[in-house]
N, C-alpha and C positions, 0 to 999 in steps of 0.2 A: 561448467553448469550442467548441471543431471535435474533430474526425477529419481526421486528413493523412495522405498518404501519398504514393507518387510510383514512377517506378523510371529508373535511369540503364543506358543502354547501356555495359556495359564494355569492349567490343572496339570496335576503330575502324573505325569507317564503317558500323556498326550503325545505327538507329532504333529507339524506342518506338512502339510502336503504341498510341497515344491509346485506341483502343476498350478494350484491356483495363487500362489505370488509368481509365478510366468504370466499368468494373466494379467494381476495388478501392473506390474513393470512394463506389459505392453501396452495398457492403458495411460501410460506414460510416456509415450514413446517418442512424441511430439518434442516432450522436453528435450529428452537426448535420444536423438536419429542414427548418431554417430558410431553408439557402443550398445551391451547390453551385458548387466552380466546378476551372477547369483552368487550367495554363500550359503552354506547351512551348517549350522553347528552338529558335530557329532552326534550328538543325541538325537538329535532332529529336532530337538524342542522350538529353535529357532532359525528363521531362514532373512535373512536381507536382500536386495535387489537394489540394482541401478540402472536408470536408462542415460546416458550419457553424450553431451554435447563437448566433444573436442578443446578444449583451450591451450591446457599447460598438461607439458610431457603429451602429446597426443601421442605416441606411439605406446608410452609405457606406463597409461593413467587407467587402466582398466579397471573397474571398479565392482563389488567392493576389494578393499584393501585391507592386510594383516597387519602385524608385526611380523618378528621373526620367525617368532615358534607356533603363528596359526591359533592363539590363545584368544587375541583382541583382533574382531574384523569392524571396519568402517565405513561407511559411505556416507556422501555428504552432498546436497544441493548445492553451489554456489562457488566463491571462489577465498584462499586464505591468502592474502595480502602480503604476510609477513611470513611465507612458510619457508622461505631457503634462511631465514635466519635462526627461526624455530628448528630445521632438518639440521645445522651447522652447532646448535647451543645441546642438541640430543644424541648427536654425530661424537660429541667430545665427552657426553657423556655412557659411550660406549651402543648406542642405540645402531644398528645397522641398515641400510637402506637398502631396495633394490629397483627405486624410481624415483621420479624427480617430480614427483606429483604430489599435491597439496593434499591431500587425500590419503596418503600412505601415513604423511607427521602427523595426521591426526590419532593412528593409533599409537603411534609413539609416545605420545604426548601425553595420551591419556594413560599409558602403561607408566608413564615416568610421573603425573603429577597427580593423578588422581581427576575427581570430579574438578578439580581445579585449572584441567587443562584450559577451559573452555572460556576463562580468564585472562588469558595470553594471548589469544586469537584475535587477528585484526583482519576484519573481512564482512561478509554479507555471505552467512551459513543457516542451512539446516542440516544437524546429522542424527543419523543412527547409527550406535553402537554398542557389539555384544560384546560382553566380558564373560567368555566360557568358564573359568574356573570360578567366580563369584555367582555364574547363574546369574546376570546382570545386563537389563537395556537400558541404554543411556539414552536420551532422546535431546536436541538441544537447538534453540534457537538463536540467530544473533540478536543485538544488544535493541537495535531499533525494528527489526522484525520485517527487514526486507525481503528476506527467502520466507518461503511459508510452509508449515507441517502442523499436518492434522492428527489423530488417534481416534480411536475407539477400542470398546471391549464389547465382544459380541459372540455369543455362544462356543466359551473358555479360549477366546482367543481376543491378543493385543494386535490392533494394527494399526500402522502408521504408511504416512505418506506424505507426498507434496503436494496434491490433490485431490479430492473426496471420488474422484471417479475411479480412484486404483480402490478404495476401500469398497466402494457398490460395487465393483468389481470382485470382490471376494466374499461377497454374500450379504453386505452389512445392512440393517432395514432400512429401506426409504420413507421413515416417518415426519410429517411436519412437528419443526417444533414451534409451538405459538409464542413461546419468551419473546425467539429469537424472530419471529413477524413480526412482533409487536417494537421491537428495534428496529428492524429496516423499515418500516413505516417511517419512525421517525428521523432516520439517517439515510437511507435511500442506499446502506451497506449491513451487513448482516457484521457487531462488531463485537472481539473475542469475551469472552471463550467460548461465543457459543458458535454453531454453524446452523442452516435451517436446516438440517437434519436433528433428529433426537437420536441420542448417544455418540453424535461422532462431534469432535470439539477440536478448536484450533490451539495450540499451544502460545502461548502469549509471548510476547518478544522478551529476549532475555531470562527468561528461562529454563530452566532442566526438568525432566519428566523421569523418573527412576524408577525401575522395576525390582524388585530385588523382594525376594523372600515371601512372595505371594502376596505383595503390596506394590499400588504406584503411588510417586508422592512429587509434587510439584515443587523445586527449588527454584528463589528469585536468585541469579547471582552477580546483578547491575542493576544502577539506582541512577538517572540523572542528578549528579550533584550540584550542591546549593553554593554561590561564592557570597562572598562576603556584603555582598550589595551597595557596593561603592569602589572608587576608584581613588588610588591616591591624588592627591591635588594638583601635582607637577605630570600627568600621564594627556599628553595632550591627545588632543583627535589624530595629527597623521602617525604619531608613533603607534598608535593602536590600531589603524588602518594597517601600516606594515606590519604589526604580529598576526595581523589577517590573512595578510597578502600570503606571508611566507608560509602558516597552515591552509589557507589554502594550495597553494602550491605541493604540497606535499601529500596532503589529498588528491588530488591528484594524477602525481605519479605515482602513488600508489598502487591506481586503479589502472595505472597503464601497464600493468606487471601483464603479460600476452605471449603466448607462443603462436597467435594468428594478428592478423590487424585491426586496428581499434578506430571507429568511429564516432558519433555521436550524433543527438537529437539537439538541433536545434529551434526553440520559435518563435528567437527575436525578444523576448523576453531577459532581466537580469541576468536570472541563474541558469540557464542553460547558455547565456550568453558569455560570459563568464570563466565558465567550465570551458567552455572553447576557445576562448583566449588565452587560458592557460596552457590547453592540451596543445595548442597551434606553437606555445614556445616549446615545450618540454618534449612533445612527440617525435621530434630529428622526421619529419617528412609531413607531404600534403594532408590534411585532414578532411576523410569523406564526413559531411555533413549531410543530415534529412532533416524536412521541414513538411509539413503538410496544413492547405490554407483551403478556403470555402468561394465562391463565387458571390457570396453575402460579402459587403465589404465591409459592413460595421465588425464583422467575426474575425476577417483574413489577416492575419498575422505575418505573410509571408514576404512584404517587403522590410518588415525588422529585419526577418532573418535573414534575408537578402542584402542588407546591409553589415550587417556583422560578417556573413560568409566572405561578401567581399574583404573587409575591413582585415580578418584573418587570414586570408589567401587561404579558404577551404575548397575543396570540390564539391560543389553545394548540389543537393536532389531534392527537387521538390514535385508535391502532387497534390492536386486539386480535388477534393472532394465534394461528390455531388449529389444530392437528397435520396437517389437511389440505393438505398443502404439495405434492402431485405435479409441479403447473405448474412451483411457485416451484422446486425443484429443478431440471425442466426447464429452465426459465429461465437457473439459471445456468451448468449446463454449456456452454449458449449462447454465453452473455456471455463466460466467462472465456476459451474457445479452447482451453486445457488445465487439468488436474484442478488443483483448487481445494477446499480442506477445512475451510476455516476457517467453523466451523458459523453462526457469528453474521453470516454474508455471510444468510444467511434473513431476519432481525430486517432486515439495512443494505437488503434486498431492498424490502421492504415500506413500511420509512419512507421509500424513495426514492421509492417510485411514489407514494406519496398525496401528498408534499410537491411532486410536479412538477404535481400538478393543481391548485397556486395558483400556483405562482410558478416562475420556472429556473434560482434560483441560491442556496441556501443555505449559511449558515456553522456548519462541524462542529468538535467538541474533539477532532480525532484528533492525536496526537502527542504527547499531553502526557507519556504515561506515561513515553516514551523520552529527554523533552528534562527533567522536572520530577524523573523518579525514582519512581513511580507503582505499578511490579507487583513483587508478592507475591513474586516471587522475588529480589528484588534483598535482600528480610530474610531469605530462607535463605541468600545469598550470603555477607552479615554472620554471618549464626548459623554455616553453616560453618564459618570464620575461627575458632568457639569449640571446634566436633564437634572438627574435626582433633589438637584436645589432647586431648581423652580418651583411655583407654587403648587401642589397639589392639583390645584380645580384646573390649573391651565394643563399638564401633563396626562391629569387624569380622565379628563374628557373629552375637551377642545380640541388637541392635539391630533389623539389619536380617532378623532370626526374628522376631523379635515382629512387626514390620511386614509382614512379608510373611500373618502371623494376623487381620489385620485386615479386617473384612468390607466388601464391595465398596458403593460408594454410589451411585447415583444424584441425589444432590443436588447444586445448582450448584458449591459451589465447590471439591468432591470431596476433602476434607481426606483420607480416606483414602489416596486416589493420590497428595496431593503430600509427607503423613508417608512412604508406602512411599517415593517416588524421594529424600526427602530423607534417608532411614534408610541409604537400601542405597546411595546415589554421596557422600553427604557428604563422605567421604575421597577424594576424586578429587580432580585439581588442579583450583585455580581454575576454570580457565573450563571445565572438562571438566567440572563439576560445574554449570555454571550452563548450560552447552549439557543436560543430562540434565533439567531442570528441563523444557524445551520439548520434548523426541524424541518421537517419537510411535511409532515402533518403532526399538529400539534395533538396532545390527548383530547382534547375534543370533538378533533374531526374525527380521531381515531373511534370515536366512540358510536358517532355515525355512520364510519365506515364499514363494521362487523358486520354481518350475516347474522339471523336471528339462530340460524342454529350451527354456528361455530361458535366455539368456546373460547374466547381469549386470554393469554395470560397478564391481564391489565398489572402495570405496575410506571413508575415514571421511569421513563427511559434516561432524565437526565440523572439521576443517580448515579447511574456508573460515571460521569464527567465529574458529579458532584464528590465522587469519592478522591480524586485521585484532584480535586483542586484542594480537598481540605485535608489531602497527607501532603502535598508537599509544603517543603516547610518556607520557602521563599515568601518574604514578607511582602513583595512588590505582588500585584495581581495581575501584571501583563506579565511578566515570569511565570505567575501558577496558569494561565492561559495559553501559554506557549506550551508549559509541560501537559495538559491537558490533548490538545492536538498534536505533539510530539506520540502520545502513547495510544491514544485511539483513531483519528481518524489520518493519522500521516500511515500507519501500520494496516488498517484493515483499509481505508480506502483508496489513498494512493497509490501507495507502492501494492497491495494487491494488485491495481489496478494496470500498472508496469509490470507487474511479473507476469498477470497471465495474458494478456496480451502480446507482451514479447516471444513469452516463452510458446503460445502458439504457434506461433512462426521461427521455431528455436535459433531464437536470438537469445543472447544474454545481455543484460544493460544491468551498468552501475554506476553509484549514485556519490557521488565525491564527496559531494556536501554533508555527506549523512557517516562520513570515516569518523567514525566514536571517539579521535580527540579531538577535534573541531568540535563535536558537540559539546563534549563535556566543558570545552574552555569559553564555547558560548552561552553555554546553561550557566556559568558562576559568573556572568559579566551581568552590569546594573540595566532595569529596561531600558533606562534614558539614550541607551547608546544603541539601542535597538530603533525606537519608536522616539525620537527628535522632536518635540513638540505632534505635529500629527504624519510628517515624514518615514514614510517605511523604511525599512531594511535601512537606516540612515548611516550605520557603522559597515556594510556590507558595497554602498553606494561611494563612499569614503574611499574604502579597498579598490573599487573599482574606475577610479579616475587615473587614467593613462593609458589604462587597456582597450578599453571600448571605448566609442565615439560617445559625445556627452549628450546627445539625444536619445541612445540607448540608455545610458546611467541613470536619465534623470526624466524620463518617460514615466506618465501616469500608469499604475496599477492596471494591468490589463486580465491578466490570467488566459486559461486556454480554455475556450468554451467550442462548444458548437451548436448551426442552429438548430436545435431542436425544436424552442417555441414554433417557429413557423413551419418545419416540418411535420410537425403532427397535426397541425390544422390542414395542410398540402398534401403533400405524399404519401407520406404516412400515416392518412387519415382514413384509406378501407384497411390497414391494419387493424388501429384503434377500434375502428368498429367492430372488428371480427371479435376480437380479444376480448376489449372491455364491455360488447355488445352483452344484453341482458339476459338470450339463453346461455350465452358461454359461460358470465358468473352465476347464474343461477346455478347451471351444471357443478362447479366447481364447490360453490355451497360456502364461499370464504367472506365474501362482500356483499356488500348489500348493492344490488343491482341499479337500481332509483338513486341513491347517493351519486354512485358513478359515473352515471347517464347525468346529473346534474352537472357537477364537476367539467364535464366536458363542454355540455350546452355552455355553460358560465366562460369558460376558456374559449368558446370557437366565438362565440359571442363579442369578445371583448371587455367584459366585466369585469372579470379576472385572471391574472394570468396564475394559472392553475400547470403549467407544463411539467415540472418539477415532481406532484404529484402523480399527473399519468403516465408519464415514462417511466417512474417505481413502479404502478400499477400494471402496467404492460409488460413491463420485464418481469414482474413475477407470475403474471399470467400466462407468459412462455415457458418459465422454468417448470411451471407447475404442469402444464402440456407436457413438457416434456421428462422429466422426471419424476412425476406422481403419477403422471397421468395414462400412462403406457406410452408415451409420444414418442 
């Protein structure tokens, strides 16, 4: 697990100046504490860097890495899954090696198969790489877009990296972009390609970025495939449970491939649950587990995982988190480089730090929800499908009155807020209905929300959801829903959310669930066996009787939350006031200050529970302090 990064001269007869990608790479350095290193192409035109976290081959993974003749060098964030079989398939076909590092068959691979190497690859990657005698940067994501890399082009120079702080680092402007606010309004994550920066862009998962010839050009080269949308007649439920079983199993051990020791997150939940039942057979020793729970007992989660730890014979760590979080906020505005809202990055915050103080690479249940069928909304999707028949005058009025009468909650799973948005949008099409489900300020508010003299770039934010439910071609709609949050908010909000968190505290974690043939064999299976009448993850729940205890298996839908509602009426309320107080945004010149001020009164009030809102508005009120602001 590294930080890369690099920058290419794009006018001819330019140079890179080596000093400042020593800068970017130690603005990386978090990622990897372990190593550090450089390459530059003869010409100078081009130079790459890695900061490097220890895993596989630690003595002789130094990176970047060549081929033989110093033609193709590589570096690469993350880890190749599949590489001794890769180094043994290139090995025979005369390729030479002089490490044992996943990282080395990358240029091999790419010398032997072309842009098609990145096709054979099974793992959780970002790489860069130069092809000297083509004049060629490869830039490349994996399939689901767990590792993460940015770019820009900024006065005749390309730069890339694992985090936008190696790029400001190298000079690149700090300008807002308003698209990409006008997104995280609605999502509470800034989602690709854009970043809240103007000119610097995140590379979309499963993609290649190619330089070549005084042009870049973006290749897709993986698609979630479509299966056939049924099942033969004779395939009953357990036999399809064990071809679960046994992919997941293989997932894995996959992921246990280590030249250090491997732990894992656990919080009591299915898929992290799961994932440790399997690692606990296949590991050949104790398994350290982490858990991190709240002194709120509607939140704390940590007797699940307390029960499963036992259940597995792990070595279980747990830690209590307590409303005092100033750091840990600080911290993240850090890490993430632009505003970031997703409250439970606090919880990912803490159990990363305490788990990198045993070990540097643990295995988490993140993906499951998106690839097994898992969140709560996916049954208001279903139940819609029944709203929509109702009479008109009772959905379109009545309904959504009485829900809008409903007193505001503070408790975790806010059944109030999701009867109101499932009261008042249920009649909305399909996916307009299940994009309403996540908004976090709908265009409306957004509309109230602007500053009279900021410029917004108003546009629907659910467009981007809306596009990629009306390519795919699955004729079931909890299929194109699942691929919906499979591509955008599994990739920019979770797993961001696990990368820079972990990698903060340079840990590495990876994600089982998310090994791209599990996916792909879940993506071609019918929703039914997903979604059981209103039963979640019902084919995954299947897989999982014998493993875990049946009150883990068959436990209501919890998710990992934290309190924030009550903390920012609490503790965190001379924050809120500093922040969202009305010289700060005035100064700022982004929000309408009266809106805000409302917003809050409404929330501390009880009226409504608005928290959701101020925590986006607050974290980008820090971002903005601190990187527009001189902070």
């Amino acid at each position: 697990m590294c930080g890369i990064c690099g920058l290419l001269a794009t006018r001819p007869g330019d140079k890179v100046d080596p000093h400042v990608v020593e800068g970017m790479v130690s603005a990386l350095r978090h990622r990897g504490p372990d190593d550090q290193g450089l390459a530059a192409d003869a010409s100078g035109r081009a130079v790459l860097a890695a900061a490097r976290l220890s895993i596989i081959d630690i003595a002789g993974g130094h990176q970047p890495l060549s081929n033989e003749d110093g033609s193709i060098w590589a570096s690469q964030n993350g880890e190749i899954y599949n590489h001794a079989a890769l180094r043994a398939e290139l090995s025979a076909r005369g390729h030479r090696f002089r490490s044992q590092s996943d990282t080395e068959v990358l240029a091999h691979a790419y010398e032997e198969w072309g842009l098609a190497f990145v096709e054979r690859l099974r793992g959780m990657f970002a790489i860069a790489l130069w092809d000297g005698p083509r004049s060629r940067l490869v830039l490349a994501r994996d399939r689901l877009g767990i590792k993460p890399l940015v770019y820009g082009e900024h006065d005749g120079r390309l730069g890339w990296a694992s985090e936008i702080k190696a790029l400001l680092a190298a000079g690149f402007p700090r300008r807002l972009d308003p698209m990409a606010l006008h997104d995280y309004l609605s999502f509470n994550y800034v989602p690709a390609p854009l970043t809240m920066f103007e000119g610097i862009q995140k590379l979309p998962p499963a993609h290649l970025a190619v330089w070549e010839g005084g042009q870049l050009r973006l290749e897709r080269y993986w698609r979630l495939p479509v299966g056939a949308g049924h099942l033969e007649p004779d395939t009953e439920r357990g036999a399809l449970a064990g071809q679960l079983r046994g992919r997941l199993e293989d997932a894995v051990a996959a992921c246990l491939v280590s030249d250090v020791p491997v732990g894992a997150f656990l919080s009591g939940g299915l898929d992290s649950s799961i994932v440790v039942a399997l690692m606990a057979r296949l590991a050949g020793r104790k398994v350290d587990t982490f858990a991190v729970g709240f002194a709120e007992d509607s939140y704390n989660e940590l007797p699940w995982a307390r029960l499963v730890a036992k259940h597995c014979g792990t070595r279980h760590h747990e830690t209590v988190l307590s409303p005092d979080i100033g750091d840990i906020i600080h911290g993240l505005v850090a890490a993430f480089d632009e505003p970031f809202a997703d409250s439970s990055a606090v919880g990912s915050w803490v159990v990363a730090r305490e788990a990198a103080r045993e070990t540097k690479v643990v295995l988490s249940g993140d993906g499951g929800d998106e690839v097994f069928g898992g969140y709560v909304i996916y049954q208001a999707d279903r139940l819609a499908s029944f709203y929509r028949r109702l009479p008109e005058s009772l959905t379109a009025r009545w309904l959504p009155a009485l829900a809008r009468r409903l007193p505001a909650s503070d408790a975790k799973m806010s059944w109030d807020l999701k009867a109101r948005r499932f009261l008042e949008h249920g009649r909305l099409d399909p996916l307009a209905a299940h994009g309403s489900w996540r908004m976090i300020f709908s265009e409306e508010m957004k509309s109230r929300l602007y500053g009279p003299h900021f410029s917004p770039a108003r546009h629907d934010s659910l467009d981007l959801l809306r596009a990629i439910y009306n390519d795919h071609p699955d004729p079931d709609p909890l299929n194109r829903f699942l691929a919906v949050d499979t591509l955008v908010s599994l990739p920019d909000d979770m797993l961001t959310k696990v990368d820079r968190t972990s990698m903060a505290h340079s840990l590495e974690v990876r994600v089982p669930l998310l090994d791209h043939h599990l996916v792909e064999w879940m993506s071609c299976l019918p929703a039914e066996v997903k979604l059981r009448g209103l039963k979640l993850k019902a084919l995954l729940k299947d897989a999982a009787e014998g493993l875990l205890p049946k009150a883990v298996v068959h436990r209501r839908k919890a998710g990992f939350h934290v309190p924030i509602p009550g903390w920012l009426k609490g503790e965190l309320a001379p924050l809120v006031d500093r922040q969202l107080g009305i010289p700060n945004l005035a100064r700022q010149g982004i929000f309408q200050p009266a809106y805000v001020q409302q917003l809050i009164q409404e929330d501390r009030a009880g009226k409504a529970n608005h928290s959701r809102n101020l925590w986006g508005l607050l974290m980008f009120s820090l971002w903005y302090e601190r990187y527009l602001d001189g902070g």
